[in-house]
Residue frames as qw, qx, qy, qz and C-alpha x, y, z in Angstrom:
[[0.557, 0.540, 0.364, 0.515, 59.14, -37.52, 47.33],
 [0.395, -0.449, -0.123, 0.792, 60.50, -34.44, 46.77],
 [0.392, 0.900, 0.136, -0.133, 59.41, -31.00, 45.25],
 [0.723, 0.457, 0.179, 0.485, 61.44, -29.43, 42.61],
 [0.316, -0.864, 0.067, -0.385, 61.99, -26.76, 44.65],
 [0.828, -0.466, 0.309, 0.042, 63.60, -28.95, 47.52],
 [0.892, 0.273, 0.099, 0.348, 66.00, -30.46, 44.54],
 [0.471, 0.697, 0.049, 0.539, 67.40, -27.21, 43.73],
 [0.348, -0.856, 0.366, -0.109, 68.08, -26.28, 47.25],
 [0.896, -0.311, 0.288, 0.132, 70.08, -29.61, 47.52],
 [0.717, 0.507, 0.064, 0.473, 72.18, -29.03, 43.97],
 [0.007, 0.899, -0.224, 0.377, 72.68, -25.55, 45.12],
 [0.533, -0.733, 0.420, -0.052, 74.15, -26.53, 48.67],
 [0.950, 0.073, 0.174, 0.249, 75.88, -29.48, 46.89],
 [0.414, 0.793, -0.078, 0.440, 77.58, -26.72, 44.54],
 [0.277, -0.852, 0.357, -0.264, 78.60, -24.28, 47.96],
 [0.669, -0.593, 0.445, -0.048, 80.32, -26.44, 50.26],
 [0.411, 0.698, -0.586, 0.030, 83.66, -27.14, 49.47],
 [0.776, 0.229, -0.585, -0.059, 85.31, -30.43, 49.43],
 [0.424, 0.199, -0.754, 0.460, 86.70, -30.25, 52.81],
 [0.429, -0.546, -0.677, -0.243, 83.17, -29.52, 53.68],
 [0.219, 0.063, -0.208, 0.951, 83.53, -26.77, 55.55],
 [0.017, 0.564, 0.706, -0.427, 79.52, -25.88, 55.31],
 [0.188, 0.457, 0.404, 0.770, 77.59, -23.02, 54.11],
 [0.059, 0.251, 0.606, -0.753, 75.43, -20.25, 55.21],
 [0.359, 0.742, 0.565, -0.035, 72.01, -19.08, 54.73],
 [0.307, 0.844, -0.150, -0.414, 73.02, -15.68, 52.67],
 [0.067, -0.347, 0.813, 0.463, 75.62, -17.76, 50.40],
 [0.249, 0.309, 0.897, 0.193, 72.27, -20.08, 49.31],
 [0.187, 0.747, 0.476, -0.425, 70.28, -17.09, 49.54],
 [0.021, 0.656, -0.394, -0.644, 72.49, -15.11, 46.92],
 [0.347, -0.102, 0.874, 0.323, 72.92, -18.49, 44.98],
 [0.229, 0.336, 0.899, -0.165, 69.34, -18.71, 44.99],
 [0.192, -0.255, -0.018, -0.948, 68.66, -14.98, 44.43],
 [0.372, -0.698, -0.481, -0.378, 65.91, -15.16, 47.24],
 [0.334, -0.779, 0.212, -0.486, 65.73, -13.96, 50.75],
 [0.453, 0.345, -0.814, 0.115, 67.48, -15.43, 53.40],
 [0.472, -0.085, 0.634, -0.606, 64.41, -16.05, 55.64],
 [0.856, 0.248, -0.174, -0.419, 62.98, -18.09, 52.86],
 [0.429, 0.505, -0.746, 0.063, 66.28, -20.39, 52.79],
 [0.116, -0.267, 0.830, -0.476, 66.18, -20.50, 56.23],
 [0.668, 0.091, 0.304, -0.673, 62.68, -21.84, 56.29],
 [0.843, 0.348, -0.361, -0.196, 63.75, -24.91, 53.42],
 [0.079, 0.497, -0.776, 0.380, 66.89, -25.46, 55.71],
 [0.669, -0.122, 0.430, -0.594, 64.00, -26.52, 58.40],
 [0.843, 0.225, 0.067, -0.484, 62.12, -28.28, 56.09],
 [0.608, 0.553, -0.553, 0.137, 65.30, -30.22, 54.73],
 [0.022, -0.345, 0.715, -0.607, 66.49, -30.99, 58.13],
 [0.713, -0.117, 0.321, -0.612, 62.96, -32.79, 59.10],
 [0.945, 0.210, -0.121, -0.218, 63.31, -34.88, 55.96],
 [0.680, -0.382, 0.521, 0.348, 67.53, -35.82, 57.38],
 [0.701, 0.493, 0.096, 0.506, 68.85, -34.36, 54.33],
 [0.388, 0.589, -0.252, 0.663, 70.71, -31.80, 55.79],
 [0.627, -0.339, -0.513, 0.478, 72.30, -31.24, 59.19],
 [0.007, 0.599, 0.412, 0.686, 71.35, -27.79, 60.33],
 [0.410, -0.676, -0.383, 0.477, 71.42, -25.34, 63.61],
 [0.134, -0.969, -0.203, -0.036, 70.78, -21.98, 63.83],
 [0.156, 0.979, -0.100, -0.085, 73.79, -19.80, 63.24],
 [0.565, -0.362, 0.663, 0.333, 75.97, -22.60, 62.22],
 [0.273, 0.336, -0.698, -0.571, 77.27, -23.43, 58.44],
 [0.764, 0.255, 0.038, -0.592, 74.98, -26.16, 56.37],
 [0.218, -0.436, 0.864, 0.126, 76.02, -29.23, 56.05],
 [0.688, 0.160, -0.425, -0.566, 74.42, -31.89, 53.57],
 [0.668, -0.407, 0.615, -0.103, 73.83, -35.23, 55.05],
 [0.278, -0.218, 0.840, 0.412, 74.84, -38.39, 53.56],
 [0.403, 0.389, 0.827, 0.053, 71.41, -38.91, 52.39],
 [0.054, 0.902, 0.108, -0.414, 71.39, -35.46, 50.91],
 [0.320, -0.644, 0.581, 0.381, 74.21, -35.91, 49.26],
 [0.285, 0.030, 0.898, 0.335, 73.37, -39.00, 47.52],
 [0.396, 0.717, 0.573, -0.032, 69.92, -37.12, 46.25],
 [0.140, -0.844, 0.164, 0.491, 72.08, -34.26, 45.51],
 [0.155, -0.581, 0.685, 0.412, 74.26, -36.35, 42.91]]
């Protein structure tokens, strides 16, 4: 189960990343988010354990499929 917290990263990154999926970064979610972007980076993690998003250190964010489908 997810927190509500966890949801609202997923909507948020759902929102960023454009159709041709291109990715995001942490300061675009951070801004989104209005928080810091060591906090982001620290849900990224946590998101990335549970395979909802595809994630690496100083690469763009990518939602997986199952991310996606909790996303929508």
């Amino acid at each position: 189960m997810l927190t509500k917290t966890e949801e609202n990263y997923l909507k948020t990154l759902f929102l960023l990343i454009d159709d041709d999926e291109q990715g995001t970064n942490t300061n675009s979610i951070a801004e989104a988010m209005e928080t810091k972007a060591s906090s982001v980076t620290g849900m990224l993690k946590r998101l990335a354990e549970k395979k909802l998003v595809n994630y690496e250190k100083y690469k763009p964010v990518h939602l997986s499929d199952k991310g996606k489908k909790i996303a929508t």
